[in-house]
N, C-alpha and C positions, 0 to 999 in steps of 0.2 A: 553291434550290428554284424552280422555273419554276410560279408561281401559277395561270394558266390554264391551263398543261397537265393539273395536276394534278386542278383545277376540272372540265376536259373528260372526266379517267378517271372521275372521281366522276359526274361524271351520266349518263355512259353506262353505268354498272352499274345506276342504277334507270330508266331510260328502253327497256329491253328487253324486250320481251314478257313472260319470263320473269319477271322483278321487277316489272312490273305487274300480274302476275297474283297475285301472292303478296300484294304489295299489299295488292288490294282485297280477298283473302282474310282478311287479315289486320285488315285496319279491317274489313268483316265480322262479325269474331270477336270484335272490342272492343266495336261497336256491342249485338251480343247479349249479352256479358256485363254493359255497362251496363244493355241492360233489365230485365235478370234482376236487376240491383242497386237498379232503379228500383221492380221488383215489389214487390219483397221492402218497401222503404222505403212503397207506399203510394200512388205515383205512378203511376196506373194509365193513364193518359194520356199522358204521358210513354214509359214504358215501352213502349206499342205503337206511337207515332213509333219508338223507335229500333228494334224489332224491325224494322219496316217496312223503314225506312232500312237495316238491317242486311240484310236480306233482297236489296233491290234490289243493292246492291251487290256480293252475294255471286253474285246472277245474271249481271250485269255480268263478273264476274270468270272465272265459269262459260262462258260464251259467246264471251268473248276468247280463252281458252284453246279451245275447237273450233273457234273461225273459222281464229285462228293456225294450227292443226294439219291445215287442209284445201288440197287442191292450191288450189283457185279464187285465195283470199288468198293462199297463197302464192308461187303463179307470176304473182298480177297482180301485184305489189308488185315479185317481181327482174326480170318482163318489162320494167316501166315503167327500171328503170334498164336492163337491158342493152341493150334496141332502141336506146340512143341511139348506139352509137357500133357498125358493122360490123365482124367481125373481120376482121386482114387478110386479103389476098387468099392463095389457095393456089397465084396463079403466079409468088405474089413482086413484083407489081408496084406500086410507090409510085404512090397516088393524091392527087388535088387537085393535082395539079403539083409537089409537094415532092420533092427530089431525094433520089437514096439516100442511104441513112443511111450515117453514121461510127459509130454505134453503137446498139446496145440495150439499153434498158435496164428491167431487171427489178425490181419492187419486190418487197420480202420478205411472206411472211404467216404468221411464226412458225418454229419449228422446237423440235422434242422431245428437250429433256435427258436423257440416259439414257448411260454407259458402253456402248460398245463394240457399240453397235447398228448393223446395217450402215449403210452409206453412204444407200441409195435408200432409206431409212424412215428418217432424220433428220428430214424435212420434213414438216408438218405436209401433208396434204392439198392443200390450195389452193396451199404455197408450192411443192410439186412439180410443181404444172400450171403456174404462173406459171415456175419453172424448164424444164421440158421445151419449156413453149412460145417462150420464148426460144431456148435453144436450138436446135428447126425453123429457127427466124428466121436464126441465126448462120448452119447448112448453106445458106439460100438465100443468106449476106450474109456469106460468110466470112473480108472483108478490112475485116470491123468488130468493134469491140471489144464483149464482151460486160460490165456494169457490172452486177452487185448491189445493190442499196442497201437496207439493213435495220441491225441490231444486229449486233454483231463475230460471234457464235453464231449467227444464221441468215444474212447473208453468207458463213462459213469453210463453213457444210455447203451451201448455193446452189451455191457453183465446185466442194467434192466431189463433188455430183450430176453436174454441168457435165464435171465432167470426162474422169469416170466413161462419160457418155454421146459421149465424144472431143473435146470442146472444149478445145486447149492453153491449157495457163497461161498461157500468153504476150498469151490472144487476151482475159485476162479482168479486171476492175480492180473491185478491192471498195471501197465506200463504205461505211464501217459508223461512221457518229457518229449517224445518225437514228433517233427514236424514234416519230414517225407520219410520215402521208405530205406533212405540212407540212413536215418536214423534208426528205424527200427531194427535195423538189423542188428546194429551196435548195441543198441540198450537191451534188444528180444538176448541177445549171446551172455548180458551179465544173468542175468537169469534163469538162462538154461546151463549157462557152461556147455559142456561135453557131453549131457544125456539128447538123446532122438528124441526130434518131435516131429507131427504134422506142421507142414505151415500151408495155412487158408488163404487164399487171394484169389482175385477174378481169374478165372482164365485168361483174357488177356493182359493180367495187369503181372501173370508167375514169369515170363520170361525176364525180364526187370529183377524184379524182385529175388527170385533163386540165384541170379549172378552178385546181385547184392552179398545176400547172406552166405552164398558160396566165396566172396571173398572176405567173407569174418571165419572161416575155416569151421563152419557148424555141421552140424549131424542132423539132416533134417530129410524129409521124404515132402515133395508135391502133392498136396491134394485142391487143385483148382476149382472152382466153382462159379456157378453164372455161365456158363456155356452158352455163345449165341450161336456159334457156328458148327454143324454137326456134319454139313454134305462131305462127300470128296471134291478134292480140289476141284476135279475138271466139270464137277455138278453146278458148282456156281455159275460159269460161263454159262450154260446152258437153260438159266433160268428163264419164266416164260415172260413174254413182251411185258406184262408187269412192272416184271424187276425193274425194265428199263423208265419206267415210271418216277418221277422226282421224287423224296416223298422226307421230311423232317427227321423220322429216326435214324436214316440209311445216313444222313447228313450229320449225325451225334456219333453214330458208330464208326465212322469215316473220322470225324474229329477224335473219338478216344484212340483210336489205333497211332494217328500220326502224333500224338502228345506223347505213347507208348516208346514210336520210336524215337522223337528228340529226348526221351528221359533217358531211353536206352544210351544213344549216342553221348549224352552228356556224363553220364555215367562211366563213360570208358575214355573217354576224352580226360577227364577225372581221375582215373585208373583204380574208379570203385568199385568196378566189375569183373568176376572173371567168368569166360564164356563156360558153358560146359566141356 
């Protein structure tokens, strides 16, 4: 049993929007039921502190949940990560000096168990776009090895896709011992050693990720993908009464951002990162 890891699943299931909202829902609900226990006993004083306190909190909880669920919050939060890193170029050309890649390499972002479902619906959403985008990559860089790295189950359906879309087996090398993206960076570096490669990940999941593999001292160039946020910053603000509208995805894009930063934080906290 790996203690930290385990430590790191555990508080990122209450550290998510979602579970803080429920939360304070919830201590809320406690808070009222004691004053209503308090009533009852005679403590009249008492009893409207915690109504109070029960109250504020359950406002708190209310207003977390439509902040989360509004474009504004939720495109500033995955703009602030995706701006940091440009995706690559659409004419193929290695920037900052770094030479072409030997390889690409694609991190996993799950993939769905189920008997006999096709090929190109294996992959969960994200890990489809981090697949296909590598991919592009290969077509412009076809005398490099395309490399998966995730779990043995979303690695084997990654090269299905891959392959699916014409990329030879020949051309592809699965890494499937890793369980986050700490790991991939350690097992992606036996692998490549010291040659350049692309590395493929969400856009907002490369901030993360790059500090990772930039502290295994590797040779690698960003090429992000899945892009949600493309305005300039001050465009967001200005979105039209809409935006300001509830609405479920704005409330997923709001929860992958804040996951982004507890991984981030945990990660330096860790001193598995190092910034650019």
């Amino acid at each position: 049993m790996d203690f930290w890891f385990d430590l790191k699943k555990l508080i990122s299931i209450f550290t998510v929007p979602v579970s803080i909202v429920l939360e304070l829902l919830l201590v809320a609900f406690l808070l009222m039921v004691l004053s209503r226990r308090r009533s009852k006993k005679g403590s009249a004083g008492k009893s409207r502190a915690l109504l109070k306190t029960g109250l504020v909190v359950l406002a708190i909880g209310i207003v977390t949940l439509y902040a989360s669920s509004t474009a504004p919050v939720a495109y500033s939060f995955l703009a602030h990560l995706e701006r940091q890193y440009e995706p690559f170029s659409e004419t193929g050309e290695v920037r900052d000096g770094n030479d072409d890649p030997q390889f690409i390499v694609v991190l996993a972002m799950g993939q769905r168990n189920a008997r006999n479902k096709p090929v190109l619906s294996q992959l969960t959403s994200g890990a489809f776009l981090r697949t296909v985008g590598g991919v592009d990559l290969w077509n412009k860089f076809p005398d490099t090895s395309l490399v998966f790295t995730g779990g043995t189950s979303e690695t084997t359906a990654m090269k299905s896709v891959a392959m699916r879309l014409g990329v030879p087996e020949a051309s592809i090398i699965l890494e499937s011992k890793s369980r986050d993206t700490k790991d991939h960076a350690i097992y992606v570096g036996e692998i490549v050693d010291d040659a350049p490669f692309l590395l493929v990940t969400s856009g907002f999941h490369m901030p993360r990720a790059a500090g990772l593999f930039r502290k295994q001292e590797l040779r690698f160039t960003p090429a992000p993908v899945g892009i949600v946020t493309w305005a300039e910053p001050g465009d967001i603000f200005r979105i039209s009464g809409r935006g300001m509208a509830p609405k479920a995805q704005n409330f997923y894009f709001t929860s992958t951002a804040v996951h982004e930063f507890m991984g981030i934080f945990w990660a330096k906290v860790r001193g598995q990162l190092v910034d650019p």
